[in-house]
N, C-alpha and C positions, 0 to 999 in steps of 0.2 A: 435261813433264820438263825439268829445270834442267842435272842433271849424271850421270854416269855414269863409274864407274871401271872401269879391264879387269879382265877375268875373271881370276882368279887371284888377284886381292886382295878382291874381292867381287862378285856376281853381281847384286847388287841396282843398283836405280837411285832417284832422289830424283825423289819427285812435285812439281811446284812449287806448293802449296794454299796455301800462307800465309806467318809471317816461322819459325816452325821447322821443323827437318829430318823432313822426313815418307819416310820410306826403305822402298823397299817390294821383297820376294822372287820379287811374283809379277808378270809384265809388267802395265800398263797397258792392254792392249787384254781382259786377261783377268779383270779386276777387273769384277765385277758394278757397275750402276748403281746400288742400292740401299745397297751394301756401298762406293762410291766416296764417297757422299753423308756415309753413317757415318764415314771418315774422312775426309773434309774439316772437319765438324764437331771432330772431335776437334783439327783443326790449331787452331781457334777458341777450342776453351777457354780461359780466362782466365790457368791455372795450365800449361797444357800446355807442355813442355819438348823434346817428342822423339815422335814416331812410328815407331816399324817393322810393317810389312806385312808377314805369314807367307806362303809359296805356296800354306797351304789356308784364303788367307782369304774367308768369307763372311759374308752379313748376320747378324744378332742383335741383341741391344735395345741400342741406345744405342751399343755400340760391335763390329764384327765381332769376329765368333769367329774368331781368328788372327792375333792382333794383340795388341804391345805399345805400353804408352802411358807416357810419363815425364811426373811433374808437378811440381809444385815445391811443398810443405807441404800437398797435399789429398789426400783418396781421393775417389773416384768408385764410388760404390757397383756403380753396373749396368757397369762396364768390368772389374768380376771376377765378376761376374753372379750368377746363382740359387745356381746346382751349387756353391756355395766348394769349394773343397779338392779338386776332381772332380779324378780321377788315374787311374794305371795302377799295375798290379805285372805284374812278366815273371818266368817261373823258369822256368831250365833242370835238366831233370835227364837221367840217365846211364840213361834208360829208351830203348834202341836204336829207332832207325825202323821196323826191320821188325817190332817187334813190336807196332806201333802199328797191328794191320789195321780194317778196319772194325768187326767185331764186339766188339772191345774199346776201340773208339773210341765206337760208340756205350752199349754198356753204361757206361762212364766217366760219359757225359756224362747219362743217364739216372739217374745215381744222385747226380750233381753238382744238378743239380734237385728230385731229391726230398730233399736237405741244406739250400738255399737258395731260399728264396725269390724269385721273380723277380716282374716285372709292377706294374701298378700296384697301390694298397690300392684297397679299396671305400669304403664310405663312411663305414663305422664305422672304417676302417683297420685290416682284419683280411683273412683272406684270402689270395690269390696274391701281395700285395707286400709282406707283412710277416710278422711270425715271431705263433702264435695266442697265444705265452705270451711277457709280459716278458722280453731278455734281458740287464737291470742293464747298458747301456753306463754303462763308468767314466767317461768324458768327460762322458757327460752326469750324472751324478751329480756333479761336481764343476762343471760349467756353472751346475747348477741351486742349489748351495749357492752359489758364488762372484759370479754375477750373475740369475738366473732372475727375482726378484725385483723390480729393476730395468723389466723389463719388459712389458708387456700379454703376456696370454696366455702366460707362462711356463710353468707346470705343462703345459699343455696339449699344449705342443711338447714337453716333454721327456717326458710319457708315449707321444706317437708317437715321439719318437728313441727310447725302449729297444724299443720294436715293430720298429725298423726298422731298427736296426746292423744288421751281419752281411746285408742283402737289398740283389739286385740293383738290383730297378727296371728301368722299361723305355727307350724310344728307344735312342739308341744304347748304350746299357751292354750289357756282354757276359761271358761267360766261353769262353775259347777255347782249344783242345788247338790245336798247331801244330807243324811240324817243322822242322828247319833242315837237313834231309838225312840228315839223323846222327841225334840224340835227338829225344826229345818233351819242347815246351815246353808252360806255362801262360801264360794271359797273360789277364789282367780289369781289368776298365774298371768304376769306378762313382762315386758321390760321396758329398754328405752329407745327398740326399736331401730330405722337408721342413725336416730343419734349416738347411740352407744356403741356402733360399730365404726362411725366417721373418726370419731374420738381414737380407738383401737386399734383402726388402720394408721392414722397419722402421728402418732406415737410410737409407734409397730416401725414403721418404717423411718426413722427418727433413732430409732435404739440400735437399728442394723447399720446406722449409718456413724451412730457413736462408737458401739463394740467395734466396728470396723478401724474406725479412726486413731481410738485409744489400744488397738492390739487384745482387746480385753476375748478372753475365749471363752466359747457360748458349744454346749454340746450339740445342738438345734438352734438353726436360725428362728423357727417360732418363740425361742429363752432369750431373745437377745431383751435388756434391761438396760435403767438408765440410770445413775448415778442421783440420788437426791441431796447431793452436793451440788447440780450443775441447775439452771432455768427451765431445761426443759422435764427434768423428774421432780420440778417440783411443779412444774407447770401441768404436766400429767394428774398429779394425784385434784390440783383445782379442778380442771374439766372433766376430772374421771368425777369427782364429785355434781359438779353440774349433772352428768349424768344419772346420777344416782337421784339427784330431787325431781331431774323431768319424769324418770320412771316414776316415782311416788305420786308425782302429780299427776300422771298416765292413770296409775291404778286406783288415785280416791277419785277422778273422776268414773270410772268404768262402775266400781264400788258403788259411787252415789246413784247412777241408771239403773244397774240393777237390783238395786235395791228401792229404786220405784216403780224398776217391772213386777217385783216380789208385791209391793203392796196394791196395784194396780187387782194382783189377780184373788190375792187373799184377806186385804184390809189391812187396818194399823197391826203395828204388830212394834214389840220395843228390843233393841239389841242390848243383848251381853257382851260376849268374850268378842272382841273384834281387835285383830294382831296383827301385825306386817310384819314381814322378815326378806331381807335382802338374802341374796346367795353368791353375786359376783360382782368383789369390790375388795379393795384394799387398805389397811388400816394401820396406823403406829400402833404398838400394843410394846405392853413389857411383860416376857415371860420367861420364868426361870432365872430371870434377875437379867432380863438381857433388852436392852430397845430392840425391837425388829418390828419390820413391815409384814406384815399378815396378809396375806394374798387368799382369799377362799374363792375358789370358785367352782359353782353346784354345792356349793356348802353353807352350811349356817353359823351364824356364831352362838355359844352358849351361855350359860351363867348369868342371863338377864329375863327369866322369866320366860313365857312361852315359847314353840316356834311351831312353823308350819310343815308337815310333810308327808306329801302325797303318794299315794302308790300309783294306778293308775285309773283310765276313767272306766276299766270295768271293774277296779279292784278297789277297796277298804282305803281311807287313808287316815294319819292321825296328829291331832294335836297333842304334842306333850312337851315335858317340861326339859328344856336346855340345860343340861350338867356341864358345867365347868370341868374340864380334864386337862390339866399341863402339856399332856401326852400328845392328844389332840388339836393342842393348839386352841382349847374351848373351840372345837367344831363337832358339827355333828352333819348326819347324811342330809339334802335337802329333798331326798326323793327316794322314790323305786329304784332308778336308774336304769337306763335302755340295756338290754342283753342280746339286743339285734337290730342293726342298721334297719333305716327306713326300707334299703332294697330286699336287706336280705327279708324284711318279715313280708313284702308284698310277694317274693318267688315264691316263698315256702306257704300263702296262703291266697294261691291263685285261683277267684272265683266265690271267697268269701263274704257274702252279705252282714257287715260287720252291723250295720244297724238294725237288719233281722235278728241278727243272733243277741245286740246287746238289748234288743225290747222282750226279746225273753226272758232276758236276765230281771225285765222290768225295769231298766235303764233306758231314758230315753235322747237320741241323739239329733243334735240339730246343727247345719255345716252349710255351704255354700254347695251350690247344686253339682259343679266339678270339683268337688272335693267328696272322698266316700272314709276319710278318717283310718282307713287300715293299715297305714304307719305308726296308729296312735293304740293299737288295742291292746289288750292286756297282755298276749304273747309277747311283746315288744319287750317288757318291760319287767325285772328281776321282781322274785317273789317281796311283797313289802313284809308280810314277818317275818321272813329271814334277816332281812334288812333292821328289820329293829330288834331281833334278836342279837343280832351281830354288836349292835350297836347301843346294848341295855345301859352302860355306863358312861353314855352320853345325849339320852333322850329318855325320858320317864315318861308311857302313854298317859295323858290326861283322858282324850276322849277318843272313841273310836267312832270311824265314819263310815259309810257308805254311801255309792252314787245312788243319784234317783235320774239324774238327767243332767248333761253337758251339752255346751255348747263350743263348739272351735271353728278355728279358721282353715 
């Protein structure tokens, strides 16, 4: 570590890995090996401008999840990763706590499931992770007229995106009833599914085939990047954006279901705070007086008002307010962030009835009958007040939550 400012102005400290500022939320002793490795590398890149380190950063391809990266004229495919456009939506509404009891929590959440699809597809892509009848996404009907074409395998992807707007999906996507002592919230997590990973691969492999061409040096093949001088980096940021509005359009449909499973079990009821916030997607920004592309991914952008972030579905999560930080890169954490692989937490809790344990908690869990969700439980997942302690000078808690009942795939 090179330097550190007092608390009060920022909580962060600079890692010393190369000649740019690599600024990180979360201590140095608490950064994984693997995930340190990840951004070192990124200090390396040829275009790279700036690093910030989120408190729930861990490993992922190419670059941690929890982490923003500034570059000067490139994208880097895999440093907005698979999920483009993955996000949240939070609604509050004026539906009182008490009348949020179990049995109307789980009726809720039983009917929010048989509305949406959750889980992954089979093999035909039908099934538990997708809807059995086309359902016409507009995104992707204008994808498909404005670039489909363009691409390998265009049709293909875009008759599995009208299968699978509006569907959960599994790992950590959710749909979750929550309270803040007062009301009952919604709050879902999902993204753009295979479309934002078609997108990721074929760009991904496109950028390997440019660094390669132009001699350009990349510390990791998952860093290779593409010039937003040349057709196809800018053609990346178009489709990476398509991405971004099919997930939107994925998640106000998912939003609008269950929010007619909510009133289905409780009556009318009227919404407040209702927020979206993206976490992986790429953006021009000028910061420090400099153009750069802003890469967040598992992160959020700041200084506009709310944002979303979860801890996990046994633990608290919280709506608060996005602080603009230089330092940062206006980013903040988008989550708890996993502190043990899906194997490692099934070894270490072999024999655990996670849904016994979380209806103790008075949490109620609803999944696909071969799925028991114990990848997804709280051990999984770094402490969320630490998280937002780490990271006071770039998220201000508005409200604090609790589960009452989740749904996954």
């Amino acid at each position: 570590m090179r330097q550190s400012i007092a608390t009060g102005t920022t909580t962060a400290r600079e890692l010393g890995l190369g000649t740019i500022p690599v600024w990180s939320w979360l201590p140095a002793a608490e950064i994984e090996s693997g995930a340190l490795e990840q951004i070192t590398n990124l200090a390396k890149l040829p275009s790279a401008v700036h690093v910030a380190v989120m408190p729930d950063c861990h490993v992922g391809y190419g670059m941690p999840i929890g982490a923003a990266l500034g570059t000067k004229d490139t994208v880097v495919p895999y440093a907005v990763g698979v999920d483009i456009g993955c996000g949240m939506i939070a609604v509050q509404t004026d539906i009182p706590h008490d009348a949020a009891n179990v049995d109307r929590v789980r009726a809720t959440l039983l009917r929010i499931y048989e509305l949406v699809p959750v889980g992954q597809p089979t093999k035909a892509d039908r099934g538990s992770g997708s809807f059995s009848e086309r359902q016409d996404s507009k995104v992707m009907r204008r994808w498909t007229n404005d670039r489909a074409s363009r691409l390998p395998k265009g049709s293909e992807v875009s008759e599995r995106g009208d299968h699978q707007v509006g569907t959960l999906g599994g790992g950590n996507h959710f749909i979750e009833l929550q309270t803040d002592g007062k009301t009952l919230w919604l709050m879902l997590h999902t993204g753009s599914r295979a479309f934002g990973k078609f997108i990721c691969d074929r760009y991904h492999e496109t950028a390997l085939r440019w660094c390669e061409r132009y001699y350009a040096p990349i510390p990791h093949k998952e860093l290779a990047f593409l010039s937003l001088d040349t057709d196809d980096g800018r053609d990346y940021l178009i489709d990476m954006g398509f991405a971004m509005r099919f997930a939107e359009e994925s998640r106000k449909r998912i939003r609008d279901r269950s929010l007619s499973a909510i009133e289905e079990t409780f009556g009318a009821f009227t919404v407040g705070i209702d927020i979206e916030t993206h976490h992986n997607f790429a953006a021009r920004e000028k910061h420090m007086g400099k153009d750069v592309v802003v890469h967040r991914k598992g992160a959020v952008k700041t200084g506009e008002g709310l944002v979303t972030i979860p801890g996990s579905m046994q633990t608290g999560s919280y709506i608060a307010e996005g602080i603009a930080n230089r330092l940062a890169l206006d980013t903040c954490s988008h989550g708890a962030g996993r502190k043990l692989g899906r194997g490692a937490v099934r070894r270490a809790n072999v024999g655990v009835d996670i849904r016994s344990e979380m209806e103790a908690e008075g949490v109620i869990l609803v999944c696909p009958p071969e799925s028991d969700a114990l990848d997804e439980a709280g051990r999984a997942y770094k402490d969320i007040e630490s998280v937002m302690a780490y990271q006071s000078d770039l998220a201000r808690p508005v409200h604090s939550l609790r589960p009452l009942g989740v749904v996954k795939g």
